[in-house]
N, C-alpha and C positions, 0 to 999 in steps of 0.2 A: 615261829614267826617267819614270814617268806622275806628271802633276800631283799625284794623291791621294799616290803616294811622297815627295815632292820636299814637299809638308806638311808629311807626319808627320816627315819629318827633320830641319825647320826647326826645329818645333812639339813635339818631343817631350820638349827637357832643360827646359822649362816646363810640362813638366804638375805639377800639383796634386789630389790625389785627399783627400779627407777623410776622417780617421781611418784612414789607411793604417797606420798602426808603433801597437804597444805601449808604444813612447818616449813619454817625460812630456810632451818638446817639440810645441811646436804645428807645423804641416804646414811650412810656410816655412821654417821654422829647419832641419827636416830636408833641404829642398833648398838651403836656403844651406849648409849644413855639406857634406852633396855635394858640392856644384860648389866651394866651395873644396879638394878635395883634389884633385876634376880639373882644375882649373887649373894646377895645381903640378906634371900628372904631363905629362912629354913623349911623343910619338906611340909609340912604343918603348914606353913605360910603361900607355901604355891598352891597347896590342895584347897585352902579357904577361897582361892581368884578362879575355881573351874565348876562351880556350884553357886546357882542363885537365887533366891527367894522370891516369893509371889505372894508381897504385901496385903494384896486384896483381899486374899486367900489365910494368909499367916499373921493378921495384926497382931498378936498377944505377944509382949517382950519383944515386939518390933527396937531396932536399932533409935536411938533421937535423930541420925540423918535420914532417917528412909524415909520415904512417900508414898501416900498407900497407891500402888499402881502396880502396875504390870510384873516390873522385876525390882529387885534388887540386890547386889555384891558389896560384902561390907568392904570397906579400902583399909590400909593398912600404914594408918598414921608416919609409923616411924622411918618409912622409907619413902615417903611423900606420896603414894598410893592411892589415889581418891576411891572414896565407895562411887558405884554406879550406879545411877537412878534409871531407870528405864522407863519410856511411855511408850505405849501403839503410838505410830504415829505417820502410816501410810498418806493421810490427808489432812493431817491436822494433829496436836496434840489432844491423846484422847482421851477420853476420861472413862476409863473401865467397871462398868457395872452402876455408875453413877455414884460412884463411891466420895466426890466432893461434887454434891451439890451444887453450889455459889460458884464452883471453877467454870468457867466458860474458857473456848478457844476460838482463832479462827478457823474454818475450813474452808481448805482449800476444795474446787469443782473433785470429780472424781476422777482416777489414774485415765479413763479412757480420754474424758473430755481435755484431759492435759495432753493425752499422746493426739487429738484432736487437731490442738495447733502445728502439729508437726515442727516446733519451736523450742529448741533447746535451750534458749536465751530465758524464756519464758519458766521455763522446767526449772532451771538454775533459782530462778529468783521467789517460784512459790515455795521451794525446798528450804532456800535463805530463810525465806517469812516463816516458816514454823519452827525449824530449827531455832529465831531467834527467841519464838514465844516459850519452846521447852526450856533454853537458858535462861530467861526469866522467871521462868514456875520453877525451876532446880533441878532438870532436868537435864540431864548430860549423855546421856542416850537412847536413840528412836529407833524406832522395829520400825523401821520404814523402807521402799526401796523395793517393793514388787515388783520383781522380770518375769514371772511367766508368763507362757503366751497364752493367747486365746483359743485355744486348739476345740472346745466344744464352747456355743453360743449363749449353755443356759448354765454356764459352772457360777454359780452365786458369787464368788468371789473377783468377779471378771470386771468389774467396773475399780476394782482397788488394781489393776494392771495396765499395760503400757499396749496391748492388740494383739497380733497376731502375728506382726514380722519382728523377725531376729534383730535386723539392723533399728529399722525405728525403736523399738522397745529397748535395745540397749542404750543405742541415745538419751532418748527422754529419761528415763530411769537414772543413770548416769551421772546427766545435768543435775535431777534433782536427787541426788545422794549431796555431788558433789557441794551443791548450794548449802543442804542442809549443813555439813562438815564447814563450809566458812566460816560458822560460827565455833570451831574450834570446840563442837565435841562431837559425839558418833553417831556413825546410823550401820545399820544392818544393808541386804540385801537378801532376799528372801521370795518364794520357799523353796531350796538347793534341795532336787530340781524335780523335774516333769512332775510337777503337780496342778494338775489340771482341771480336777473336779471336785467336789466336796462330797457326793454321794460314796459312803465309803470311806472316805479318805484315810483314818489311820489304818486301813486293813488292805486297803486294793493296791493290788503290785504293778504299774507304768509298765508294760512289756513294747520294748521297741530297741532298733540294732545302736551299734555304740556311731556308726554315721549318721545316723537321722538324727541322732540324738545332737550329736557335737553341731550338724549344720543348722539344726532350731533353736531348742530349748536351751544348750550349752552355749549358744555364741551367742542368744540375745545375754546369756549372763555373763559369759566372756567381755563382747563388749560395754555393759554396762560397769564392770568392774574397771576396765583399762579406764575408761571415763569417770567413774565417780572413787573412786581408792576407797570402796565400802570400808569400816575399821572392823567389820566382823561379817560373816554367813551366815545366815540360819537355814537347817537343812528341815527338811520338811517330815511331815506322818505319813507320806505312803513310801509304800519299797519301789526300788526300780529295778525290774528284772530278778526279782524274788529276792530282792535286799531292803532290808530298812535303809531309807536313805540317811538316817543319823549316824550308820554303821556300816555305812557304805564304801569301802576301799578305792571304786572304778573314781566314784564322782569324787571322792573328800581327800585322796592320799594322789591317786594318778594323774588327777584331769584338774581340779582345785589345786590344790600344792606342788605338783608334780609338772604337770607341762606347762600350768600360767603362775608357775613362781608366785603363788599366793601369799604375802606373807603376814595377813590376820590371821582374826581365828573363827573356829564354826561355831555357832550355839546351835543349841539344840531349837526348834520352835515346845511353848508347853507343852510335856506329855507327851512326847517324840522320842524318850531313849527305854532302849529294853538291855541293855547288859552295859557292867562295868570293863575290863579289860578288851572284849571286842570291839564294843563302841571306841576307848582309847585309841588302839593300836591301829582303826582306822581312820582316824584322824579325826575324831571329835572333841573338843578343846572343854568345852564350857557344856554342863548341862541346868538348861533354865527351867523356874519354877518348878523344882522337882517335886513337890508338894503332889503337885498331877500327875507323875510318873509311879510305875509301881512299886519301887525303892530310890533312895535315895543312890544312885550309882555312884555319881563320882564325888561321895563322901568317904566316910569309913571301910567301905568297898572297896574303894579305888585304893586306900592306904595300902587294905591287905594286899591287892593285886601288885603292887610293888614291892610290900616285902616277903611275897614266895614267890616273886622272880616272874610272873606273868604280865609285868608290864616294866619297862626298865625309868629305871630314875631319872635317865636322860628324856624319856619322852613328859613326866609330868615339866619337868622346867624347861620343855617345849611349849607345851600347853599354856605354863604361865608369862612367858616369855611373850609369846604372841600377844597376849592381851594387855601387858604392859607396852609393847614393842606401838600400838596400835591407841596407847592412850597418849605415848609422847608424841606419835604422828600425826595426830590431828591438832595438837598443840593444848591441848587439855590441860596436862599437866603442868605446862607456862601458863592459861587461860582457866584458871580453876572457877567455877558456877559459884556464884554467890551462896550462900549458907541461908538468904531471906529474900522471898520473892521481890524483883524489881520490876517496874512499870512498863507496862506494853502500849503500843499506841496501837489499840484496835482499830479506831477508821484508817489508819495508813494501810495495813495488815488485811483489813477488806477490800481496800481498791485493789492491791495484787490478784485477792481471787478473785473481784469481780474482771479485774484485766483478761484473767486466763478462762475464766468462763464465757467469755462474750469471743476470746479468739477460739475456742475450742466448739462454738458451736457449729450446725453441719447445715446446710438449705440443702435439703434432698430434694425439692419438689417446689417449682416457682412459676408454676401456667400462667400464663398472659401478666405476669408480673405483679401479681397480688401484692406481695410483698417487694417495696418496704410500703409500713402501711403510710401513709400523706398526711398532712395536716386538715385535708379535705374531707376527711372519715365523720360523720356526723355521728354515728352509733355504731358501740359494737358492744355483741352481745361474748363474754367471757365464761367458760363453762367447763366445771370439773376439776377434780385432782388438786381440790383445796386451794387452789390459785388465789384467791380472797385472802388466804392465810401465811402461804410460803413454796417451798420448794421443798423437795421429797430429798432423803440422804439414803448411803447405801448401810445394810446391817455390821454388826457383827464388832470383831474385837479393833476397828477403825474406825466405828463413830463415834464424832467432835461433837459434844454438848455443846450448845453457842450460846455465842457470848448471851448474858438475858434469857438464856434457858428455849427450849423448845416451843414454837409454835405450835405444835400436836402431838402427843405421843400415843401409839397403839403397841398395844402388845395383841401380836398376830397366836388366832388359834391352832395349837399344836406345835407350834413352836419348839425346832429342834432344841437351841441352846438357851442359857439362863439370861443373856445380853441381847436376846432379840427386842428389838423394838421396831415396828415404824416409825421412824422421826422427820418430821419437816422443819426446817430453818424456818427464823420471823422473818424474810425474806418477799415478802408478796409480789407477784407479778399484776396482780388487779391495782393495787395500790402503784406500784410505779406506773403503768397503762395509764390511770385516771393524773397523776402527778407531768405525764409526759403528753399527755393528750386533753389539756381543762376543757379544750371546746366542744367535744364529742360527749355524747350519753354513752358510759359507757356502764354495764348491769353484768351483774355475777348471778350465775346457778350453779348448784352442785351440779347436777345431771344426775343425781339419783334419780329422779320423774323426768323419763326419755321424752315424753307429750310436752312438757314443762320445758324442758331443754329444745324442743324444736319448735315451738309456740315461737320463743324469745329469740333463737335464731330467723325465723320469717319477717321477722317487724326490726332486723338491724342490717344496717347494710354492710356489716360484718362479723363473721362470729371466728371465735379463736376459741376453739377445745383443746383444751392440756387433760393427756393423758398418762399414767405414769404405771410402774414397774418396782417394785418394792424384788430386790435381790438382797442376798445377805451370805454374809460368812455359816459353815456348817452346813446349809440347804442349798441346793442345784432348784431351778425351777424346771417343773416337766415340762412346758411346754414353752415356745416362744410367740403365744396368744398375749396378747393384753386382757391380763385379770379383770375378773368380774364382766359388765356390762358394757366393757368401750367399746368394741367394735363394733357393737351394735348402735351405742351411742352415737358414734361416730360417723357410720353409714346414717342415722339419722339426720345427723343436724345437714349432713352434706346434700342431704335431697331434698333441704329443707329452702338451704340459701348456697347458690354459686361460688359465692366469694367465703368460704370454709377457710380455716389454718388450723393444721394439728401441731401442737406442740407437745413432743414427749420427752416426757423425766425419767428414762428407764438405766435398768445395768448393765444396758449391751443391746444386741441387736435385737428387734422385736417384727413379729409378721404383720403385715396393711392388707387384710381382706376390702379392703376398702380404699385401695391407692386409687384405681381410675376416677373414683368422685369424688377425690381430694386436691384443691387446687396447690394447694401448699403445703408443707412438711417439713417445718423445723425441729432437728435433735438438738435437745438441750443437753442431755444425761443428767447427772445429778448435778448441779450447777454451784451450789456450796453456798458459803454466807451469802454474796450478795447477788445470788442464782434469780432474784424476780425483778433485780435493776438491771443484770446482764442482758436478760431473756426483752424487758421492754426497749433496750438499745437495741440491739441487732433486730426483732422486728420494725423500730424504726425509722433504722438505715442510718442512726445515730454512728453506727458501727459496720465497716463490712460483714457480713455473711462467708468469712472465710475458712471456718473450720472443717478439714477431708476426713474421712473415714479413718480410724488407725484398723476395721475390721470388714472383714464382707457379711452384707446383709441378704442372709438366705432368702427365696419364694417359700420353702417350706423345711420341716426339717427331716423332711427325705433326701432333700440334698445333702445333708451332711454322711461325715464317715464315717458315724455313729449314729443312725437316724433314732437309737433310744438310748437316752443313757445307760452306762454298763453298772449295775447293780438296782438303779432305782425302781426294777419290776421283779426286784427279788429282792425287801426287806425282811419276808418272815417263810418259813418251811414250812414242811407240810406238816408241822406239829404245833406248828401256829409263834413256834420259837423266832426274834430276830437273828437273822445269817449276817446283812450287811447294814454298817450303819459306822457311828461316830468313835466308838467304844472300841479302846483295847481288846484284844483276845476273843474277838469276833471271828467270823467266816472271812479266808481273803478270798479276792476274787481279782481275775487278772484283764487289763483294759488292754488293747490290742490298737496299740498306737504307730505299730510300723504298716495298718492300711492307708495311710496318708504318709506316714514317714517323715522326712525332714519336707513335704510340701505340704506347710498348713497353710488354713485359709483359702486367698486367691490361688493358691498354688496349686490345692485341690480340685477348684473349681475352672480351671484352666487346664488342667492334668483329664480332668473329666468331663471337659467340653461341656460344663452348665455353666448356664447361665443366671447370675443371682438375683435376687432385688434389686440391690446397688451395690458394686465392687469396692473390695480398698481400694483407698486415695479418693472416691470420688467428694464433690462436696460443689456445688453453685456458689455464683457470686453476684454481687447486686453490680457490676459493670464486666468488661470483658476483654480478655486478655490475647494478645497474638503470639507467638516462638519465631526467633528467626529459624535460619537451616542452622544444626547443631552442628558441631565439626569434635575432632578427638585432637588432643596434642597433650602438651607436659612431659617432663623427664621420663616418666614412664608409661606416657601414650592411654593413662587411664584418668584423664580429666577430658570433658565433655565441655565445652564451650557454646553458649547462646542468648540471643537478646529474649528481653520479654518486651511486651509495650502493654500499657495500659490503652486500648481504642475505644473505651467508653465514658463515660459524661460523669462517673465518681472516685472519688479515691477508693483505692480497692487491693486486698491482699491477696498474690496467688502461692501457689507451692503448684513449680513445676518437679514432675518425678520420672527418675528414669530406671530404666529395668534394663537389665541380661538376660539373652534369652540363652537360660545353658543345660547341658544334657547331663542326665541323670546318670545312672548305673544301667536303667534299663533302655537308654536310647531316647528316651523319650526328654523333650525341648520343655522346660519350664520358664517364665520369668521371672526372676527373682528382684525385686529391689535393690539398687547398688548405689543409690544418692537420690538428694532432692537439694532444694531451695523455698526459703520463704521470701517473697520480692513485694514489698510494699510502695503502688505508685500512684501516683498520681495523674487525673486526665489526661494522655499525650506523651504521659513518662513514657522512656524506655531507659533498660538499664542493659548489660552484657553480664551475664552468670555462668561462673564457671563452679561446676560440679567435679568433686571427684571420686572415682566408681572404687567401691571399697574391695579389697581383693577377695577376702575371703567368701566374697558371695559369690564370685566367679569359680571357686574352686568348689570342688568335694573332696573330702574325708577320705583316703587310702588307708584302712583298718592294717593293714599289711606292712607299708611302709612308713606307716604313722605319722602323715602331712597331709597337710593341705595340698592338694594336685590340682592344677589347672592345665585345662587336658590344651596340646596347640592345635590351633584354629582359627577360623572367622566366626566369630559371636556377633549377635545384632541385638544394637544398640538401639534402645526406643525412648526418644522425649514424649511423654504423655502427660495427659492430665488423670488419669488415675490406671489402675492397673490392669483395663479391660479396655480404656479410649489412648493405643499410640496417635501422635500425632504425626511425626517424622522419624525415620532411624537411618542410622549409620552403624556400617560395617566396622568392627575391632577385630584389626588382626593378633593373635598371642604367640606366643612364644610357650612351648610348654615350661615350667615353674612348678617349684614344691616350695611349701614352706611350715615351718614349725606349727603343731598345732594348738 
């Protein structure tokens, strides 16, 4: 065992981290309370808390506490130990495989549409609303809490995240950890780390340097942790840098517990661990649903690993230590979950996601002012993407049965995993349209029959096409086309009648072959339960139109820095055998993530002087806003001072966003995001906003000296409205600065 391990093993049931729990109690009390429980428990008793079942999977001689769901840890009565329930619970409490039926939940909009609002506040309080329905179903802990970034546009799993920058994603993510945890039980924060794509994923090894890494992928989870006090990690199925990352020493021992004083614990994600003592000794705490994995490791394995000296005694009642240390922290253990499900007020619990889906939508596109639509509208013709019926959800082991059961279910052909489904919420946008408009005719077609769909766009004097994007966990989509017939459809109805509005329900960003003959372009993303009451407010103007981009929307996907996914044109050899795919003990294959490096997204596209469809941060409003001159002051010269004013005829919400523009390794000037504001005003409002510029964005990664460096200088400060439109900037003088990383 290396010196650095044979530390943290010592060193790690004495960490102290401040302001780790939502407990009243001060930090100490929480690890004295800990380690009194581990002291009491015998080797037998710590080893039952590092191994958990997978209900769905194991019902036979299930426990009378457990729930068929996701995980389960049985607890240990005599020293007040609760078992652990576990649900998915990225968007909602989910219901795995449809395994109860009659349980409905709410769902919340999807991860992007929340990083949408660029609203903390908002993040906090949809985290609250599910958290509090898991505590009423008996749920005490959510696999919730996705930080990774958006590094490739078509990774199926990209609508369950928070975008594409470090700083926003760890924000939103954060808040809603944090919310979730007010209700005083746990949530993850997941998948630890660079996991980026699902093509491949438990086989393909993330190759990128230990800087890019720590300045993207590691500090949006860095700061998502300082913000929300996750009570566990879960570290993901691909390797990084030819490491499984459940066994990964750099991320889980050096950089997790080692420089950010972490002091939960890691689980595994299902079917994520391959060895007993290495896994251990790199710091992985818990291995979940081990049923999926190819032995039980840290069962009777783990025993032996202990008694022929391959793993020391002091590191399992570390292991256990953590995960009790992190059930008195969230106050669980004072707050124990009912034993019988208690009463939710679903329409309360809808208005939050209809709240966060109607601020998280985006007006990409508003010629001659289409939108919002008037009371004036005598007909509008409504067309596609089930609109009639509800709102489209994203796949995978995230999606919330609703309440009243599904609107439509397809099971898509070919279908990587066993939980695929198309799902749409009873959710209708037709239905609120005609509810929010009695005086207009207003007519539904599928747009199956393109003739049929532009017939009935010529005879309204408006048509609104909803088109959408079915993304899911396990599958990547090849292209960033919209499926089947839309664009076609779309280029239809648009030559048919002037006054067009496309409204899309996708997983992320999608290509407009068809933008110039589209006057209008609302993103909705997946918009959640009450996604077809949100979607008719904000074309309304019931509601501003203030949701920005959390990602940049390619012209095509040559612009990216992967213009093909790495594995998806090499699932089978020339023996006709699968190489890459979902499956253990496959072909690896290595994604080459330091051609972008720590500039994802706009960083790339700014890096590479293209120019996208639409940049992060951008997003329209139905009224208009002015900045005064920004000025720099505060104790340490890193707050940004300025007015907004609202100088248009509505109330209206902006987010003004400011960037750094700072040099790289190679010389080369990026901006980086370093704060914003969300300012909601009214006709004539103004208000004065003061931003403060996060440091760590200012700095890079010295691999050498092991700090954050912020080289001295004049750096240029830019108040913008997104991350390609400065409006005014101002010079930052610095002082060079190292700080821990």
């Amino acid at each position: 065992m290396s010196q650095r391990k044979l530390k943290l093993v010592s060193a790690a049931v004495a960490v102290v981290v401040s302001n780790m729990s939502n407990a009243q109690a001060p930090v100490q009390s929480v690890d004295a309370r800990a380690m009194s429980i581990v002291d009491r428990l015998t080797l037998d008793e710590q080893l039952s808390l590092l191994r958990g079942l997978f209900p769905a999977f194991q019902r036979k001689d299930l426990p009378a506490d457990a729930l068929i769901s996701a995980g389960y840890v049985p607890g240990i009565e005599r020293v007040g130990m609760p078992s652990l329930r576990e649900s998915d619970a990225g968007l909602g409490v989910a219901n795995l495989l449809n395994m109860r039926p009659n349980d409905g939940a709410t769902a919340l909009p999807s991860g992007l549409s929340t990083a949408s609002t660029w609203d903390p506040a908002l993040a906090f309080q949809g985290g609250a609303m599910i958290g509090s329905e898991a505590r009423a179903k008996g749920f005490n802990v959510l696999l919730a809490g996705g930080a990774n970034l958006v590094r490739d546009p078509r990774n199926g799993r990209n609508f369950e995240y928070a975008g594409e920058d470090p700083l926003l994603s760890g924000v939103i993510v954060g808040n809603a950890i944090a919310g979730i945890q007010s209700n005083h039980i746990l949530s993850t924060i997941k998948h630890f780390a660079v996991n980026n794509q699902e093509t491949g994923r438990n086989v393909l090894s993330a190759k990128i340097s230990e800087d890019a890494m720590r300045e993207s992928d590691l500090l949006a989870f860095q700061i998502a942790i300082e913000t929300g006090k996750p009570a566990a990690v879960m570290c993901g199925y691909n390797k990084v840098n030819g490491v499984y990352a459940c066994e990964n020493d750099f991320l889980i021992n050096q950089v997790l517990k080692g420089d950010w004083k972490y002091p939960g614990w890691v689980q595994s994600d299902w079917g994520a661990v391959h060895s007993s003592a290495p896994a251990a000794l790199a710091g992985l705490d818990h291995q979940s649903g081990y049923i999926l994995d190819p032995k039980p490791f840290f069962g009777p394995l783990l025993k032996e690993a202990v008694a022929n000296g391959q793993v020391p005694a002091q590191r399992i009642r570390d292991m256990s230590f953590r995960i009790v240390r992190s059930v008195v922290a969230t106050g669980l253990l004072d707050h124990p979950v009912a034993p019988t499900a208690q009463p939710i007020d679903y329409s309360a619990n809808a208005a939050v996601s209809g709240r966060t889906a109607a601020a998280g939508m985006v007006l990409l596109r508003n010629e001659k002012d289409i939108l919002p639509i008037t009371d004036q509208v005598k007909s509008i013709a409504v067309i596609g993407a089930h609109a009639d019926i509800g709102v489209l959800s994203g796949g995978g082991s995230s999606q919330v049965r609703p309440v009243g059961g599904p609107a439509l279910e397809i099971k898509p052909a070919g279908a990587v995993a066993a939980f695929s489904r198309i799902t749409y919420f009873p959710s209708s946008p037709l239905k609120a349209l005609v509810q929010r408009f009695p005086a207009a005719k207003i007519t539904y077609i599928s747009g199956d029959d393109i003739d049929a769909a532009t017939d009935l766009a010529k005879g309204s004097e408006l048509a609104i096409v909803f088109a959408d994007q079915w993304t899911a966990e396990s599958e990547d989509v090849p292209t960033l086309n919209l499926p089947g017939k839309q664009n076609e459809l779309i280029q239809a109805v648009a030559s048919a009648n002037k006054k067009t509005v496309v409204v899309l329900e996708t997983g992320g960003p999608v290509l407009m072959p068809w933008i110039d003959s589209v006057p209008a372009i609302l993103e909705a993303w997946y918009p959640g339960s009450e996604g077809g009451k949100a979607i008719a407010g904000v074309l309304a103007g019931d509601v501003d139109a203030s949701g920005r981009l959390p990602v940049t929307f390619p012209k095509s996907e040559a612009q990216l820095p992967r213009p093909t996914i790495p594995g998806l044109a090499a699932k089978t050899n020339s023996k006709g055998e699968t190489t890459y795919g979902l499956t253990a003990g496959l072909k690896s294959f290595d994604v080459d993530y330091d051609i972008e490096g720590s500039d994802v997204g706009y960083r790339w596209f700014e890096r590479e002087k293209i120019k996208p469809l639409f940049p992060f941060g951008f997003g329209l409003s139905y009224t208009r806003f002015t900045y005064g001159r920004p000025t720099l002051g505060g104790e340490d010269g890193l707050t940004l001072t300025f007015s907004v004013k609202n100088v248009g005829r509505r109330t209206g919400i902006d987010t003004p966003q400011v960037y750094v523009a700072v040099p790289n390794r190679e010389g080369k000037t990026v901006s980086r995001l370093a704060g914003w504001a969300r300012v909601a005003l009214e006709p004539g409002e103004s208000r004065v906003v003061k931003v403060r510029l996060e440091p760590r964005v200012l700095a890079n990664l010295d691999k050498e000296l092991h700090k954050w460096v912020i080289k001295g200088g004049r750096y240029q400060v830019s108040l913008s409205r997104s991350s390609a439109s400065p409006l005014s900037q101002v010079t930052l003088g610095l002082k060079p600065l190292t700080m821990s990383p």
